[in-house]
Every structure is written in structure tokens, then in C-alpha cells.
LONU-859341 format. One line per 4 residues: number of its first residue (from 1); their letters; for each residue x, z, y of C-alpha. Coordinates in steps of 0.1 Angstrom, whole numbers, padded with zeros to 4 digits, m for minus. Last residue first. Layout:
REM residues N
NUM> a> X,Z,Y ~ ...
This chain:
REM residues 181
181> xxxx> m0123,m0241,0604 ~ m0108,m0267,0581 ~ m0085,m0237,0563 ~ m0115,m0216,0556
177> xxxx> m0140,m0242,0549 ~ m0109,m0253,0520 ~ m0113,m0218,0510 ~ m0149,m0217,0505
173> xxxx> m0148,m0250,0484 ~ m0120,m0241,0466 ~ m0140,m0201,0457 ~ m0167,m0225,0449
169> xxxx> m0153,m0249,0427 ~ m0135,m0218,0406 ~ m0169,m0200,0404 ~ m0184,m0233,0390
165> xxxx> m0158,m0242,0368 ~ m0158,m0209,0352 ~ m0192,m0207,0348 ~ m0195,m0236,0328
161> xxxx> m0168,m0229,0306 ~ m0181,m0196,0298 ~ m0217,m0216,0293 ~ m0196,m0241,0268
157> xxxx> m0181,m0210,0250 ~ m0211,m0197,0247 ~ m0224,m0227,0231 ~ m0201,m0232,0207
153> xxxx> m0197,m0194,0196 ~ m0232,m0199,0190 ~ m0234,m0226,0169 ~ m0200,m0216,0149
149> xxxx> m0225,m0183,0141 ~ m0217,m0147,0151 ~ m0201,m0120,0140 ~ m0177,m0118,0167
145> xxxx> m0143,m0118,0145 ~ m0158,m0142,0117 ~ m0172,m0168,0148 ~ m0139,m0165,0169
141> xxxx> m0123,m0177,0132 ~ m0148,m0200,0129 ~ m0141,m0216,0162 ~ m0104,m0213,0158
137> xxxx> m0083,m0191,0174 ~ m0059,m0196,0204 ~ m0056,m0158,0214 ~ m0059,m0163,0253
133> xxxx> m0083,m0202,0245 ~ m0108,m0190,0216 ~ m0103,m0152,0219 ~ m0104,m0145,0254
129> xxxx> m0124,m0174,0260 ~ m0150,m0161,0240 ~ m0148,m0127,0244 ~ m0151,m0133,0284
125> xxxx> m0183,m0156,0275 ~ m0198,m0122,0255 ~ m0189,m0101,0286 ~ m0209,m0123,0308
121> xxxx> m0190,m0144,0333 ~ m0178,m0128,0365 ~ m0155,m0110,0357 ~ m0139,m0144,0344
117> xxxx> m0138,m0155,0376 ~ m0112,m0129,0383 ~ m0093,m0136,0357 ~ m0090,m0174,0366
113> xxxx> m0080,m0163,0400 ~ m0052,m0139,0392 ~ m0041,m0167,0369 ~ m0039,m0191,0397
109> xxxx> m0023,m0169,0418 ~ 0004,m0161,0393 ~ 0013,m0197,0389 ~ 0018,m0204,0424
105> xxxx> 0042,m0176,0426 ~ 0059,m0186,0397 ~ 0059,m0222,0405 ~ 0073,m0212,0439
101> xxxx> 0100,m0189,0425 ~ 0110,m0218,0403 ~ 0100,m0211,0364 ~ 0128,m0197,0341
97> xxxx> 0107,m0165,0334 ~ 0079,m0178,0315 ~ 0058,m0148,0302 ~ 0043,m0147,0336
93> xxxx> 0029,m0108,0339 ~ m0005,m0098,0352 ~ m0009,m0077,0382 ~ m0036,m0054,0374
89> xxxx> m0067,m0049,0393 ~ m0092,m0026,0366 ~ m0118,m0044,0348 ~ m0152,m0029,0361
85> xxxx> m0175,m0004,0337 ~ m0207,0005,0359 ~ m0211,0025,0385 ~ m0227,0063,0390
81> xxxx> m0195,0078,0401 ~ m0191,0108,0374 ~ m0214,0099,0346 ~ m0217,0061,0352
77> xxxx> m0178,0064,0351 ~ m0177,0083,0321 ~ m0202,0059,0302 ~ m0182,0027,0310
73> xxxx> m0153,0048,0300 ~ m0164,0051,0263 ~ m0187,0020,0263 ~ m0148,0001,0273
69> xxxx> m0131,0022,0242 ~ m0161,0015,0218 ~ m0158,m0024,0226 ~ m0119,m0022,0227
65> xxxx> m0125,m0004,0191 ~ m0152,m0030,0181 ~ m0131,m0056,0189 ~ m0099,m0044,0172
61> xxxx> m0118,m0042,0138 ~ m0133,m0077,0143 ~ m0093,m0092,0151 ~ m0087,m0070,0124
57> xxxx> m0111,m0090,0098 ~ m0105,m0122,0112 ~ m0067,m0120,0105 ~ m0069,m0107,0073
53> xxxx> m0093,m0136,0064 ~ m0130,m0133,0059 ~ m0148,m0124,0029 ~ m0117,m0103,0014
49> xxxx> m0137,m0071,0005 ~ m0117,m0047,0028 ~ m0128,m0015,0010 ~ m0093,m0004,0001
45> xxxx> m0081,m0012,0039 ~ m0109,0015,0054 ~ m0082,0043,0061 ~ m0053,0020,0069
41> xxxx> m0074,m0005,0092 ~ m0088,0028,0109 ~ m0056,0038,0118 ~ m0040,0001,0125
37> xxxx> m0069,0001,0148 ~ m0062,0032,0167 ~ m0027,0024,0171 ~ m0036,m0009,0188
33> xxxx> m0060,0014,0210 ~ m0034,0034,0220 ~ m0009,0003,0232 ~ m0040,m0014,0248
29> xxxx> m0045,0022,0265 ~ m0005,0017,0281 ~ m0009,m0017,0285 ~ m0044,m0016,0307
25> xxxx> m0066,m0045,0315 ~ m0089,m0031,0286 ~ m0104,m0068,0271 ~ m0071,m0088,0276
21> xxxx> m0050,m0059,0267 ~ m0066,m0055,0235 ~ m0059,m0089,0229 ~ m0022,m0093,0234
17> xxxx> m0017,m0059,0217 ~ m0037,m0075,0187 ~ m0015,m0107,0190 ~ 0015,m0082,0189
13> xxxx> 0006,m0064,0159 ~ m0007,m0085,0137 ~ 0024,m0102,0114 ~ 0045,m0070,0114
9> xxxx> 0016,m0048,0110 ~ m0005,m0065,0081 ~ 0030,m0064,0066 ~ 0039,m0030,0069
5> xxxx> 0005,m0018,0056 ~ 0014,m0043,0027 ~ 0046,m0025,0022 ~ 0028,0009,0028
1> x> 0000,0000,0000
């Protein structure tokens, strides 16, 4: 069991980091919550039946414990400040270091944007995208982790689209007013 423990780690953990940090905005709780899903992974691994892949099946694990994580502090904010949950204002990291300065900076502002269109978008479209173009996996995979049908991972992901292009035209519309004005 520990060598295949090891294994499911090795080959997991990062791309479960990855997305745990997409859905909590947050590297140290990402880091937590990665933890918490290898926990649960190791106490449940005996009943994993094999209907889906490995990588479906902790993708799905890691969902529901950012899902629990976000109802968590969604509940504690409603509690205390009487608002709902809100992705936290991060600066996000460019993986590609040997970029110009400009592209960098360019790069990062178009990022920053795209995230914050996507708060916009419901959180089953941020899932979506998160999973489908962040993670890069399959339709069916996205399907296995969300529970959901191909259909309907199809046609969120075309609303999510959707969406996104129409924040994004607006906020370029708005802007170019801005400059012309």
C-alpha cells in the first residue's frame, strides 16, 4: 500500500496543488487541502472500485474538499461580515521566466483580467475552465471529476466561454471609451 500511496503522490501531487490553488486562491491552504486529500485518499483507497481512472477519481476527491473548504469559509464570512464567499486578490505567478519584462508585464495583466472575468462566471463555468483548459483534461475526464454528463460539461463550457468573451469585450470596449475620451 505505501509504494502505491507513493505513487499516486508522485504522479498527482503537483497537478492537484495546481488545482486547489485555482479554486482557493491561496498557496499556503492549497498546500493543506492537498494534504487533506491524500488523507482521505489513503483512508478510502481500499474502497476505490476502479470505475474511473486514478486521476479522475482524485481530481473528484480534491473537488469536493476545495468545495467543503470554500462552503467552510463562505459560511464564516456570512457569519461574521454578512457576505458571500469572494476569491481573494492574489498576484499570480508567470511560470515562464525568460520572457521580456514587457511581455511579462503584459502577460500578467492579461491573466489578472482573465481571472477576474472568471469571477464572474458561475462557479460550475469556473470548474470548467479550471479543469478543462488550467488542468488540460479531457471532456470525459472533467465529466468523471464533476459527476456530470459529456453533454453538460459541453455546454457549460460553451456558456463559460460565452461569458468570458463578453466580460472581456466589454472591459475593451470600456477601456478603449477611456483612452478616446
Amino acid at each position: 500500500m505505501r509504494e502505491e500511496f507513493d505513487r499516486l503522490y508522485d504522479t498527482y501531487h503537483n497537478t492537484l496543488f495546481q488545482y486547489l490553488y485555482y479554486m482557493v486562491r491561496n498557496r499556503e491552504v492549497a498546500e493543506e487541502l492537498v494534504q487533506e486529500v491524500y488523507i482521505k485518499v489513503l483512508h478510502s483507497y481500499q474502497s476505490f472500485e476502479g470505475k474511473s481512472s486514478e486521476k479522475t477519481w482524485l481530481y473528484s476527491v480534491a473537488k469536493h474538499v476545495g468545495i467543503d473548504y470554500i462552503r467552510s469559509q463562505s459560511r464564516k464570512k456570512r457569519k461574521w461580515e454578512g457576505q458571500k464567499f469572494e476569491w481573494s486578490e492574489k498576484e499570480f505567478e508567470i511560470p515562464d521566466h525568460a520572457l521580456l519584462p514587457e511581455e511579462v508585464l503584459v502577460q500578467k495583466d492579461e491573466l489578472q483580467q482573465i481571472y477576474n472575468v472568471l469571477k464572474q462566471c458561475s462557479e460550475d463555468q469556473q470548474q470548467v475552465i479550471i479543469l478543462r483548459y488550467i488542468q488540460a483534461l479531457s471532456i470525459t475526464e472533467t465529466a468523471d471529476v464533476l459527476g456530470w454528463t459529456e453533454s453538460k460539461v459541453k455546454t457549460t463550457q460553451h456558456r463559460a466561454i460565452k461569458a468570458l468573451k463578453q466580460h472581456l469585450n466589454y472591459i475593451d470596449s470600456y477601456q478603449v471609451k477611456e483612452v478616446g475620451e
